[in-house]
mmCIF entry with sequence, helices, sheets and N, C-alpha, C, O atoms, coordinates in Angstrom:
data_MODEL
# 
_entry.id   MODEL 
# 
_entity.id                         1 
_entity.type                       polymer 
_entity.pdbx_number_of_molecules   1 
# 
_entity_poly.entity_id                      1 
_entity_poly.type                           'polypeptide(L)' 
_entity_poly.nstd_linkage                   no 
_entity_poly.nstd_monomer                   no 
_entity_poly.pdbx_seq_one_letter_code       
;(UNK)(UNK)(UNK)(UNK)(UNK)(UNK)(UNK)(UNK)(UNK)(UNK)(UNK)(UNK)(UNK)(UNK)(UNK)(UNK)
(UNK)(UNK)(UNK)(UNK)(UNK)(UNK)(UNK)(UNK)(UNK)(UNK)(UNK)(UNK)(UNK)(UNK)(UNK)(UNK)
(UNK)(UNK)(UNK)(UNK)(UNK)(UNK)(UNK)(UNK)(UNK)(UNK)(UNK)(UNK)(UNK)(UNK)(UNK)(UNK)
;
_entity_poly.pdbx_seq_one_letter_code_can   XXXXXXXXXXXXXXXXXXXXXXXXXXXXXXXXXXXXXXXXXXXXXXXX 
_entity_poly.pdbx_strand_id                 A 
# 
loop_
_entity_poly_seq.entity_id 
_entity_poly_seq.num 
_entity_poly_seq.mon_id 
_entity_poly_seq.hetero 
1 1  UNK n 
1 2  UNK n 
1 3  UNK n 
1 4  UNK n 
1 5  UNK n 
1 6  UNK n 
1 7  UNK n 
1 8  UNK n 
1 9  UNK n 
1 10 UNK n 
1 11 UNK n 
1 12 UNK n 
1 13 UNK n 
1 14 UNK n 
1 15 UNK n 
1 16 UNK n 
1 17 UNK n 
1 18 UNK n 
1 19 UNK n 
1 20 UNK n 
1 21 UNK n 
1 22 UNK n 
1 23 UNK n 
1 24 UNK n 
1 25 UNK n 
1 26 UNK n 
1 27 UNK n 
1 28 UNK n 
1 29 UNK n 
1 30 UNK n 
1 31 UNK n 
1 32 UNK n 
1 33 UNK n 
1 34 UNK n 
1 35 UNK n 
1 36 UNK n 
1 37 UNK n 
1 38 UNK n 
1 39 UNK n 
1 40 UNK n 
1 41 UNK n 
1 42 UNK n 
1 43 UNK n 
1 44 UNK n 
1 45 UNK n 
1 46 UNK n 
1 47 UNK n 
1 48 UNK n 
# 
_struct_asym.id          A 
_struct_asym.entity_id   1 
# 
_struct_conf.conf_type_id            HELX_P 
_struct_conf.id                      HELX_P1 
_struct_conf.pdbx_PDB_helix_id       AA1 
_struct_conf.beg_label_comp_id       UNK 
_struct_conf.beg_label_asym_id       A 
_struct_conf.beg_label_seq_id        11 
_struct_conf.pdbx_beg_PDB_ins_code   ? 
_struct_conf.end_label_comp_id       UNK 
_struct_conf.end_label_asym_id       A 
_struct_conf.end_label_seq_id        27 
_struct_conf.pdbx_end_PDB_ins_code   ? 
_struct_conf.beg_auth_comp_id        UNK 
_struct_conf.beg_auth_asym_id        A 
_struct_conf.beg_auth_seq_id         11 
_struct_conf.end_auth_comp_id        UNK 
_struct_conf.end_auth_asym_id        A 
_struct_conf.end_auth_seq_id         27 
_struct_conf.pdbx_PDB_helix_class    1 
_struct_conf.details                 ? 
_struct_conf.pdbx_PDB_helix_length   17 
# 
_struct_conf_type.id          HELX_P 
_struct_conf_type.criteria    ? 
_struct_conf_type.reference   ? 
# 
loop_
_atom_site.group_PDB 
_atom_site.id 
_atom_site.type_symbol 
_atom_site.label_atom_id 
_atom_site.label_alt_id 
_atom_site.label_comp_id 
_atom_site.label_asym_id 
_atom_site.label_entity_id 
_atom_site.label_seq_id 
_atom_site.pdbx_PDB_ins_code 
_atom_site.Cartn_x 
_atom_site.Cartn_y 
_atom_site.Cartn_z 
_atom_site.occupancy 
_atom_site.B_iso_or_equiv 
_atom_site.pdbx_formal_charge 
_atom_site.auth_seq_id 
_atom_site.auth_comp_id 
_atom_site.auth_asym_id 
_atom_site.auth_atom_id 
_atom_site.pdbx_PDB_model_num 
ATOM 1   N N  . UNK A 1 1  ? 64.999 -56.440 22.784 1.00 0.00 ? 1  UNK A N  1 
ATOM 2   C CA . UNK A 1 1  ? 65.097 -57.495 21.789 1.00 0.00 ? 1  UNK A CA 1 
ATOM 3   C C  . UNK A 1 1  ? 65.259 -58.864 22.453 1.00 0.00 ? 1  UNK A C  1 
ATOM 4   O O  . UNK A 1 1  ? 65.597 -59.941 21.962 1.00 0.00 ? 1  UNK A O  1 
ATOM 5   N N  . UNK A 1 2  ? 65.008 -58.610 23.394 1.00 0.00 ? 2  UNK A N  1 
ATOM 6   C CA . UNK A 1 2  ? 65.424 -60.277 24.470 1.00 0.00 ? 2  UNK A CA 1 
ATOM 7   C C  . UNK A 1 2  ? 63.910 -61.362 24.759 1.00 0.00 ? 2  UNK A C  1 
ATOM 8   O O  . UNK A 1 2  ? 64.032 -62.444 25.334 1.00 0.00 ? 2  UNK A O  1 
ATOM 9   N N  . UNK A 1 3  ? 62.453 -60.813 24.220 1.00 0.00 ? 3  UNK A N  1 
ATOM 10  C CA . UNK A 1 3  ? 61.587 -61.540 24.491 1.00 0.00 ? 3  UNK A CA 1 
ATOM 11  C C  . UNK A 1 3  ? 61.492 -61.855 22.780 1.00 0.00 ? 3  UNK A C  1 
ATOM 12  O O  . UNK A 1 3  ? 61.880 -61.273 21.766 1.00 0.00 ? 3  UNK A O  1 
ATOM 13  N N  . UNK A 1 4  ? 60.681 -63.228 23.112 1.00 0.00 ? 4  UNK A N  1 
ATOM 14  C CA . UNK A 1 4  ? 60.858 -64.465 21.759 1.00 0.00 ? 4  UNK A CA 1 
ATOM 15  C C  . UNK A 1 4  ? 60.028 -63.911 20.767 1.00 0.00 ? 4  UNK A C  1 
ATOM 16  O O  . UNK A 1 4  ? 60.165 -64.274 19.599 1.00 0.00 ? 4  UNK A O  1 
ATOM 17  N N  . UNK A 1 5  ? 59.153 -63.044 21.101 1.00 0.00 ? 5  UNK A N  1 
ATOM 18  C CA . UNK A 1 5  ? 57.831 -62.830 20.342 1.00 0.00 ? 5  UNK A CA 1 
ATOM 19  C C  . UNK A 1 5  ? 58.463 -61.796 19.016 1.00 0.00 ? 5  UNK A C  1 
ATOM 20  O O  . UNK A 1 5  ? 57.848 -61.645 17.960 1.00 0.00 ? 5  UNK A O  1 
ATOM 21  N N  . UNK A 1 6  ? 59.799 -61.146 19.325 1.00 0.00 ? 6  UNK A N  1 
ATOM 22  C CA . UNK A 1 6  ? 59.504 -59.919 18.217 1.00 0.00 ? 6  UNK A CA 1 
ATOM 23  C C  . UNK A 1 6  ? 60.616 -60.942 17.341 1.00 0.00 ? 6  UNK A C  1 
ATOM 24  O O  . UNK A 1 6  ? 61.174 -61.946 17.782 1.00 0.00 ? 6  UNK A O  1 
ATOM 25  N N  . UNK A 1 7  ? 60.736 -60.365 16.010 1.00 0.00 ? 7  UNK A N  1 
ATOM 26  C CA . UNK A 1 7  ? 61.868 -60.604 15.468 1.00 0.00 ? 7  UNK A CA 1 
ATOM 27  C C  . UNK A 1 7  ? 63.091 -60.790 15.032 1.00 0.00 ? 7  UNK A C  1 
ATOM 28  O O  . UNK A 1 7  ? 63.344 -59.658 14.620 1.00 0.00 ? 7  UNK A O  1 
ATOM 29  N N  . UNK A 1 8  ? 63.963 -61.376 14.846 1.00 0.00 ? 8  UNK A N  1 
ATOM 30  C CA . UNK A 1 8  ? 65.495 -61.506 14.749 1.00 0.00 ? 8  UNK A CA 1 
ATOM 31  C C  . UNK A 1 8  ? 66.322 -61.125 13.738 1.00 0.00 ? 8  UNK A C  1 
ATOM 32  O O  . UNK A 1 8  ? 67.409 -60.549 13.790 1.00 0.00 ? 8  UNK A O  1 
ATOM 33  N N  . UNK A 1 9  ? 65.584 -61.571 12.672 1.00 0.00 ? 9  UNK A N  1 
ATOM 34  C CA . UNK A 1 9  ? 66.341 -60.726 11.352 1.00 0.00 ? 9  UNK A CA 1 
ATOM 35  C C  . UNK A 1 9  ? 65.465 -60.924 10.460 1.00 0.00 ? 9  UNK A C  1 
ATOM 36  O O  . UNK A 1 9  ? 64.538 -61.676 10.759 1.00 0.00 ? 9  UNK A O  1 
ATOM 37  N N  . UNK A 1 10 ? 65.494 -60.340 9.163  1.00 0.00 ? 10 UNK A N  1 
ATOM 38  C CA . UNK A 1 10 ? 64.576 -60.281 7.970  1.00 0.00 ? 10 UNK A CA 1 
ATOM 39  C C  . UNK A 1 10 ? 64.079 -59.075 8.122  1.00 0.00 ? 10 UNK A C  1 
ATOM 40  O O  . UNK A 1 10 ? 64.237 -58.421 9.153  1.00 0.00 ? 10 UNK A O  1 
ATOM 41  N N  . UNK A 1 11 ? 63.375 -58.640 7.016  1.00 0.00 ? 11 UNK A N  1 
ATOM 42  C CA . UNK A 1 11 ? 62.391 -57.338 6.817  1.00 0.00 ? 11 UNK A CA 1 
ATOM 43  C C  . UNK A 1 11 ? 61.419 -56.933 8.135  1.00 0.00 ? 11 UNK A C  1 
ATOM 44  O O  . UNK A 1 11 ? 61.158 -55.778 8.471  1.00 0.00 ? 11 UNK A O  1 
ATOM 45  N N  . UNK A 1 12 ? 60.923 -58.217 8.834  1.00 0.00 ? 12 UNK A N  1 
ATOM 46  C CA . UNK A 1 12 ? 60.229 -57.776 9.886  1.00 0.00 ? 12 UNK A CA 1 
ATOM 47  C C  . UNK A 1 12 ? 60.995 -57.105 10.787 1.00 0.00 ? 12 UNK A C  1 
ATOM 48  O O  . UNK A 1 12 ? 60.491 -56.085 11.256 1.00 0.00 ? 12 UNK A O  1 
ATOM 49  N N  . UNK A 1 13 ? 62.414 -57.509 11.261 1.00 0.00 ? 13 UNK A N  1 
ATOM 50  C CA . UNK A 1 13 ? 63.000 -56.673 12.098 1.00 0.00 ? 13 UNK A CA 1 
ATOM 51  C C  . UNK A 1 13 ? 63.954 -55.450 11.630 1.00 0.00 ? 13 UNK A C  1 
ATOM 52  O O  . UNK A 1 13 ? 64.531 -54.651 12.369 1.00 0.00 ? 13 UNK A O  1 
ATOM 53  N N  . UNK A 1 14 ? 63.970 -55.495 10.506 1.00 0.00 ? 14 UNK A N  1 
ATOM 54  C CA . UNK A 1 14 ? 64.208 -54.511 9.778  1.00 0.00 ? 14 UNK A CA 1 
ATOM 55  C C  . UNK A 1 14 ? 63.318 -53.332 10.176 1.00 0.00 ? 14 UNK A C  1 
ATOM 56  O O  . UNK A 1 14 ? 63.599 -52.306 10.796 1.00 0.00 ? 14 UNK A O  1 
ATOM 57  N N  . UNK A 1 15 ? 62.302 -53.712 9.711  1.00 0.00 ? 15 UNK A N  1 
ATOM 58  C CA . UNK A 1 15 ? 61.058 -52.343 9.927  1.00 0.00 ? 15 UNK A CA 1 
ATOM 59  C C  . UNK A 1 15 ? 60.557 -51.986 11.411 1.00 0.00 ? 15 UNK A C  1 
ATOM 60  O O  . UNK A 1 15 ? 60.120 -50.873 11.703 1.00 0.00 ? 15 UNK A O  1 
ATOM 61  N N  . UNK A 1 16 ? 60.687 -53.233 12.469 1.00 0.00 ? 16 UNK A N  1 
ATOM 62  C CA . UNK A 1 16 ? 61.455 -53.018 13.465 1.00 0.00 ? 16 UNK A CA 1 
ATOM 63  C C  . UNK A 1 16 ? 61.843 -51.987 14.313 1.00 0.00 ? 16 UNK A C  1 
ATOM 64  O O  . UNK A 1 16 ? 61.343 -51.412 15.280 1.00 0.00 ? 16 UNK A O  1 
ATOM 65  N N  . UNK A 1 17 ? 63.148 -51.898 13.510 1.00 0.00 ? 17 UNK A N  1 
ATOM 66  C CA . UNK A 1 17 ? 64.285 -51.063 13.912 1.00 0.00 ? 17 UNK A CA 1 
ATOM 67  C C  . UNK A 1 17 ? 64.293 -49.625 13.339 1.00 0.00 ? 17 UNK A C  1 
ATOM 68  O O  . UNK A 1 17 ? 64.968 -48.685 13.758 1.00 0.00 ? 17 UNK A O  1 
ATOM 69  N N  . UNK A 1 18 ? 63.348 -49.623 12.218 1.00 0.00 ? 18 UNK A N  1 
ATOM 70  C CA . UNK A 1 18 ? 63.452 -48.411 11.653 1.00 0.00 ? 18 UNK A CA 1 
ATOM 71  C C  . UNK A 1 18 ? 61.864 -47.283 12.194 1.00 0.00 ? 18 UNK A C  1 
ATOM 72  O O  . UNK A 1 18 ? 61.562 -46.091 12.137 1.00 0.00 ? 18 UNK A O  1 
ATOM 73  N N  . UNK A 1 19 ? 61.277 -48.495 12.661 1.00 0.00 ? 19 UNK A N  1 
ATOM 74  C CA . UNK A 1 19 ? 59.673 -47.825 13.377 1.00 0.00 ? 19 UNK A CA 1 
ATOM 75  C C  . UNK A 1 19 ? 60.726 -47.362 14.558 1.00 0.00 ? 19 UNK A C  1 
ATOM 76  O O  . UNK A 1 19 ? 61.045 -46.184 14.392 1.00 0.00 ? 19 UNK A O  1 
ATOM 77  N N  . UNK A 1 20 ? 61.340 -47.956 15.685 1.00 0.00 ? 20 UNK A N  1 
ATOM 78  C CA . UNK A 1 20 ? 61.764 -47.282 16.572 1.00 0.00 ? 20 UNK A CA 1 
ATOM 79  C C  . UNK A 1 20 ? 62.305 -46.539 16.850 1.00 0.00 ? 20 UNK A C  1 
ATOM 80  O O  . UNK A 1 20 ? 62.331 -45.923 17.916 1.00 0.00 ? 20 UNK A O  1 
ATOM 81  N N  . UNK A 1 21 ? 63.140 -46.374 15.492 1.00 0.00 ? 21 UNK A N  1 
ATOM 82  C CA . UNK A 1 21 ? 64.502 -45.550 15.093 1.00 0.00 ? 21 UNK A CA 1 
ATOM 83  C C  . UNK A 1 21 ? 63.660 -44.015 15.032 1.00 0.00 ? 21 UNK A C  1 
ATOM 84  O O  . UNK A 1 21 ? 64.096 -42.974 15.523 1.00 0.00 ? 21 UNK A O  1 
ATOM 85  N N  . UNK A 1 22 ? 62.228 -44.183 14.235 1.00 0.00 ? 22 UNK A N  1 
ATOM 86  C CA . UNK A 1 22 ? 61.476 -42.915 14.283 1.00 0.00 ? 22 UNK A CA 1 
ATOM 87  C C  . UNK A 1 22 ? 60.684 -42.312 15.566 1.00 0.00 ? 22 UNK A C  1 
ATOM 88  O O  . UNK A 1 22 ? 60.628 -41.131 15.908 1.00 0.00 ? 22 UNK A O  1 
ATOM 89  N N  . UNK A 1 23 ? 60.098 -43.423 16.173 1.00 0.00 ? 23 UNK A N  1 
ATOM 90  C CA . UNK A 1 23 ? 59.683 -43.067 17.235 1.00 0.00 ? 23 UNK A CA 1 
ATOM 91  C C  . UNK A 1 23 ? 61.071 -42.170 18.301 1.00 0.00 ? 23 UNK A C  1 
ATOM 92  O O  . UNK A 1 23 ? 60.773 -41.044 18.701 1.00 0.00 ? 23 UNK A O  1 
ATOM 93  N N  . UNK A 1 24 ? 62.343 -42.678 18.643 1.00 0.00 ? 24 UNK A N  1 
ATOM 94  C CA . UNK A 1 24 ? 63.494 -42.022 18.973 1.00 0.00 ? 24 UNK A CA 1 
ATOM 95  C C  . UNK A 1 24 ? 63.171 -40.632 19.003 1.00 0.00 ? 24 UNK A C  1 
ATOM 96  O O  . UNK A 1 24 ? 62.827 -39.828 19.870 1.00 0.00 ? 24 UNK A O  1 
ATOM 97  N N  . UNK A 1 25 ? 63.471 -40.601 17.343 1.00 0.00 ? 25 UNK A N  1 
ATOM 98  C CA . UNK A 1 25 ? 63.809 -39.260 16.611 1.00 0.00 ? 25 UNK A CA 1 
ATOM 99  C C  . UNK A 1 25 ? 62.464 -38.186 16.933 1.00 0.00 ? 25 UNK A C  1 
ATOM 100 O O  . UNK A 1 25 ? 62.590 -36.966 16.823 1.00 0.00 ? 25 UNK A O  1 
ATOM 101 N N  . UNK A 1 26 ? 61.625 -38.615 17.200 1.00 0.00 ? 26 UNK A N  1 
ATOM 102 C CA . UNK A 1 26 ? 60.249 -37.931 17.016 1.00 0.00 ? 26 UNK A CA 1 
ATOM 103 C C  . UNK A 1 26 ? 60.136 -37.386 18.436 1.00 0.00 ? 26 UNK A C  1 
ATOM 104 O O  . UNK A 1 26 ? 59.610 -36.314 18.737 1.00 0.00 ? 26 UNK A O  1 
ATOM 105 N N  . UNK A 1 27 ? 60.763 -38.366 19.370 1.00 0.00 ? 27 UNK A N  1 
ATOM 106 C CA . UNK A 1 27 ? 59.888 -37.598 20.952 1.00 0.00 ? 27 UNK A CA 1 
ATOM 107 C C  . UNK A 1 27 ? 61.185 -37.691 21.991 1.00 0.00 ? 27 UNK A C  1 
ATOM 108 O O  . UNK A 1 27 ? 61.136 -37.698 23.221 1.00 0.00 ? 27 UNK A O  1 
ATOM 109 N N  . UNK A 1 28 ? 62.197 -37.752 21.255 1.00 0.00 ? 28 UNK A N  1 
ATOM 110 C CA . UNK A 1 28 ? 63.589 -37.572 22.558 1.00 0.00 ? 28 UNK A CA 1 
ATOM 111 C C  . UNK A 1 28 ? 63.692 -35.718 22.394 1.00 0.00 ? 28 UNK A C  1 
ATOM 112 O O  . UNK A 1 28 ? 63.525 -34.876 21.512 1.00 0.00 ? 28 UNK A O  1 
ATOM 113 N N  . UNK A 1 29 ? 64.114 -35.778 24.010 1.00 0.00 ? 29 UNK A N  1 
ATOM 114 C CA . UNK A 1 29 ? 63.968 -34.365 23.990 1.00 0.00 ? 29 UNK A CA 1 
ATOM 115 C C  . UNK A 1 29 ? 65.751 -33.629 23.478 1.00 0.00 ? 29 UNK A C  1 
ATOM 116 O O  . UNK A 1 29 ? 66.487 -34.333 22.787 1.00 0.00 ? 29 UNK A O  1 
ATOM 117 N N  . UNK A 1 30 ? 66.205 -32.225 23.924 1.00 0.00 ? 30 UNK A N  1 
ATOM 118 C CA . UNK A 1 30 ? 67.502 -32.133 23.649 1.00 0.00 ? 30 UNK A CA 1 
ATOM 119 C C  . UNK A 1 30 ? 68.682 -33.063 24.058 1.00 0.00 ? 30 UNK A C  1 
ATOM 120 O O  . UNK A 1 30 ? 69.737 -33.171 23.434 1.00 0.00 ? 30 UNK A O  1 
ATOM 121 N N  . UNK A 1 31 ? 68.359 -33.687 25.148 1.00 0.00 ? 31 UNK A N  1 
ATOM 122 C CA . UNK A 1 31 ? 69.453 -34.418 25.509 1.00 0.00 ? 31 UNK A CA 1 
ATOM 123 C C  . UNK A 1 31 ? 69.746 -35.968 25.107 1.00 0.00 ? 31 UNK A C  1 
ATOM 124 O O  . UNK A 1 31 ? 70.692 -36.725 25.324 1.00 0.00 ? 31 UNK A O  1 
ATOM 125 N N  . UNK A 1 32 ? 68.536 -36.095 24.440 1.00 0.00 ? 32 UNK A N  1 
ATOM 126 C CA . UNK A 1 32 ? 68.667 -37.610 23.595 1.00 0.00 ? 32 UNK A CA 1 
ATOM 127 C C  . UNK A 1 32 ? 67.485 -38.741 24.447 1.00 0.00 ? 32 UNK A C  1 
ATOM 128 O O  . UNK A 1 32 ? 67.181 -39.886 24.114 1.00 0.00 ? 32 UNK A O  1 
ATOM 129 N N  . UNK A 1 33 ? 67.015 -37.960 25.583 1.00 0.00 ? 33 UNK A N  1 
ATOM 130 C CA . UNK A 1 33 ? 66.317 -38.901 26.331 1.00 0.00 ? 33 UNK A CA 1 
ATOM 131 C C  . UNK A 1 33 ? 64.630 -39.353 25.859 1.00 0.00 ? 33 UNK A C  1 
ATOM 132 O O  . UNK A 1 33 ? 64.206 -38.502 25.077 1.00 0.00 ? 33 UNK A O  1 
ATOM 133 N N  . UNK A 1 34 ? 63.875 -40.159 26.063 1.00 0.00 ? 34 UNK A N  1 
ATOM 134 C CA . UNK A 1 34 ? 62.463 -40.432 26.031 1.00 0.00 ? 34 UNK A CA 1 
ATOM 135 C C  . UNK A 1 34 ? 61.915 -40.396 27.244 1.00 0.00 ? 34 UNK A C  1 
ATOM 136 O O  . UNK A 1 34 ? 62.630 -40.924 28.095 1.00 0.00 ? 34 UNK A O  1 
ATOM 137 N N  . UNK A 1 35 ? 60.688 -39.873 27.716 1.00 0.00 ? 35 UNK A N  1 
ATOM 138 C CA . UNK A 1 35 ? 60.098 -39.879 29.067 1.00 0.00 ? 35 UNK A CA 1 
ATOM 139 C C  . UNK A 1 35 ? 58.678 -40.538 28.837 1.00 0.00 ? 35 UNK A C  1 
ATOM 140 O O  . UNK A 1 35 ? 57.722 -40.125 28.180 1.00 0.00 ? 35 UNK A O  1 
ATOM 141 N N  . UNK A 1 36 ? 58.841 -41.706 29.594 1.00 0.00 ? 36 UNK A N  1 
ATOM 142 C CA . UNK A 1 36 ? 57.226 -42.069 29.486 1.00 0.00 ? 36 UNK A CA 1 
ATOM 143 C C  . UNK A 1 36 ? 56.473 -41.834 30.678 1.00 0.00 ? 36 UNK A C  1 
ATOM 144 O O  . UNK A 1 36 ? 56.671 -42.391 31.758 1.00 0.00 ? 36 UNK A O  1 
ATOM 145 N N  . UNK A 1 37 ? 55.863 -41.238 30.502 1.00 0.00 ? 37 UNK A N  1 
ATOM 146 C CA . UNK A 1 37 ? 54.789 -40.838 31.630 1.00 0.00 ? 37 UNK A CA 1 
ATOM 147 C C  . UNK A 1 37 ? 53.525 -41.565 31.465 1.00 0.00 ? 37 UNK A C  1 
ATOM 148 O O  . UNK A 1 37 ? 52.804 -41.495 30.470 1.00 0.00 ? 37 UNK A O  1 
ATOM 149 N N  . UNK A 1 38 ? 53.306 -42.281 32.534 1.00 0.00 ? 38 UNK A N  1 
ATOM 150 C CA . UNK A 1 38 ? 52.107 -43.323 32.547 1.00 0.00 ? 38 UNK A CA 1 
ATOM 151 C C  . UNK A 1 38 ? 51.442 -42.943 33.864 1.00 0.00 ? 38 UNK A C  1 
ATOM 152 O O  . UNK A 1 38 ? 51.906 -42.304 34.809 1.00 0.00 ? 38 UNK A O  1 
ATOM 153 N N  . UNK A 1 39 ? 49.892 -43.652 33.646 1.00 0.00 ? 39 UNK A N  1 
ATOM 154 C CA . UNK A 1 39 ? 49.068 -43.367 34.946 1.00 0.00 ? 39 UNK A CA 1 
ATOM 155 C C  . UNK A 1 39 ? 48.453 -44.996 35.458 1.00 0.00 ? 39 UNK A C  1 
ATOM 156 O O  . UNK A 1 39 ? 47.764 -45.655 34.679 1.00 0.00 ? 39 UNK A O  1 
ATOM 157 N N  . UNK A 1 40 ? 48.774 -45.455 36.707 1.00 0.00 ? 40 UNK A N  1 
ATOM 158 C CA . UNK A 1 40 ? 48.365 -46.430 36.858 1.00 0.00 ? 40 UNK A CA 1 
ATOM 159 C C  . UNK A 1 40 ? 47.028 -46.165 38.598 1.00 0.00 ? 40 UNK A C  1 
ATOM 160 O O  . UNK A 1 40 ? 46.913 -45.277 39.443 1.00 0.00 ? 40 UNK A O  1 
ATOM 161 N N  . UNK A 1 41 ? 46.424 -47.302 38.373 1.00 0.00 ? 41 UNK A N  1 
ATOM 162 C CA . UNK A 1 41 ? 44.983 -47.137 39.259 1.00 0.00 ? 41 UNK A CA 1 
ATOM 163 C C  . UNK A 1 41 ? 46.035 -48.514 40.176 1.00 0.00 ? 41 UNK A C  1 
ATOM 164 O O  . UNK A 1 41 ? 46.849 -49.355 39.796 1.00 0.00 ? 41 UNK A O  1 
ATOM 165 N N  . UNK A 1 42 ? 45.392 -48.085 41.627 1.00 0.00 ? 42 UNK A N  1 
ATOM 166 C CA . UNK A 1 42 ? 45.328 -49.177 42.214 1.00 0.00 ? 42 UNK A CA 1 
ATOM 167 C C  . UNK A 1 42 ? 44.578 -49.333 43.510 1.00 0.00 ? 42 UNK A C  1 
ATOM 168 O O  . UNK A 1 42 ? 44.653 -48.718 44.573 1.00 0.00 ? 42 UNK A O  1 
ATOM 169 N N  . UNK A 1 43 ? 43.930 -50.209 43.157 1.00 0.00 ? 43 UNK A N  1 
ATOM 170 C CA . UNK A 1 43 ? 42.383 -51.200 43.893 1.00 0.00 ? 43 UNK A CA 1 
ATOM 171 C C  . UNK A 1 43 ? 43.315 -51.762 45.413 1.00 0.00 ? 43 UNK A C  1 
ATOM 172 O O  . UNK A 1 43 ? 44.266 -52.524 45.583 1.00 0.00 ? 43 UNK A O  1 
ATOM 173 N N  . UNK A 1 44 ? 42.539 -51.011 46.229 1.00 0.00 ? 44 UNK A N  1 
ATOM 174 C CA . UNK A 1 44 ? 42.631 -52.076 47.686 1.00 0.00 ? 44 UNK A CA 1 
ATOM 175 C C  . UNK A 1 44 ? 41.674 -52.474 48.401 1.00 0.00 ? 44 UNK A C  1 
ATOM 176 O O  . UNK A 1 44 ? 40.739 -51.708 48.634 1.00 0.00 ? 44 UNK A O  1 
ATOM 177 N N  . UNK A 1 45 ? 41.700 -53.780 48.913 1.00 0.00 ? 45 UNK A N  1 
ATOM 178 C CA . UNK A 1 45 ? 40.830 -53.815 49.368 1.00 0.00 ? 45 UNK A CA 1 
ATOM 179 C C  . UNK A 1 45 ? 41.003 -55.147 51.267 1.00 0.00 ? 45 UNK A C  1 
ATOM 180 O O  . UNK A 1 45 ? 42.081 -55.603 51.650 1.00 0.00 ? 45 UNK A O  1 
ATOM 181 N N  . UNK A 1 46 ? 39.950 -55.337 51.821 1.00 0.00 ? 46 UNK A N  1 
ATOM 182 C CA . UNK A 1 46 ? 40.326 -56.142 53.057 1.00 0.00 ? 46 UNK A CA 1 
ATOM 183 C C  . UNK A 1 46 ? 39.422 -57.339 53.149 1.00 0.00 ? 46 UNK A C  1 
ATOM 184 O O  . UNK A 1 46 ? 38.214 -57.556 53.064 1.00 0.00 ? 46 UNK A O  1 
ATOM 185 N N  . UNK A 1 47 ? 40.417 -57.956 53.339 1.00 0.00 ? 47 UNK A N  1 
ATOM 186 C CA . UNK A 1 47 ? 39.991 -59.723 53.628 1.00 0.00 ? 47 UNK A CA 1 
ATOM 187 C C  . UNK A 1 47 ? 38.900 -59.769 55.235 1.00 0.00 ? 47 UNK A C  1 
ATOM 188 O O  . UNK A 1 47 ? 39.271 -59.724 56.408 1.00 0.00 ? 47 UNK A O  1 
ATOM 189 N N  . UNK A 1 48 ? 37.419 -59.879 54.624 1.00 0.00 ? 48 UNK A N  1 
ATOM 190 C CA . UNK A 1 48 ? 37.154 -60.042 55.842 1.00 0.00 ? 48 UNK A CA 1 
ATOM 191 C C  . UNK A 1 48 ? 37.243 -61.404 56.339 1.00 0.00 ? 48 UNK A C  1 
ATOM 192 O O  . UNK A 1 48 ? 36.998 -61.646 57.521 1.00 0.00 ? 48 UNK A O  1 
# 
C-alpha cells in the first residue's frame, strides 16, 4: 500500500482489500503462506 498509484480509502480500496483478501484465501497453502513462482530470461551479451 506504499506506492501512490493504488488507493487510500473509498470503495476503490475497499474492493481492494477484499480482491486480495480472496486471492489470500484461494492460494495460501496450510500454513497461511503464498508462493510465487516466476520464470525470468536473461540476455548476455559482449561489448566488442
Amino acid at each position: 500500500m506504499s506506492v501512490s498509484y493504488l488507493p487510500r480509502e473509498g470503495s476503490a480500496y475497499e474492493q481492494l482489500i477484499d480482491n486480495f483478501q480472496e486471492l489470500y484465501q484461494r492460494f495460501r497453502d496450510e500454513s497461511g503462506f503464498i508462493y510465487m513462482v516466476y520464470r525470468t530470461s536473461v540476455h548476455l551479451g559482449e561489448k566488442q
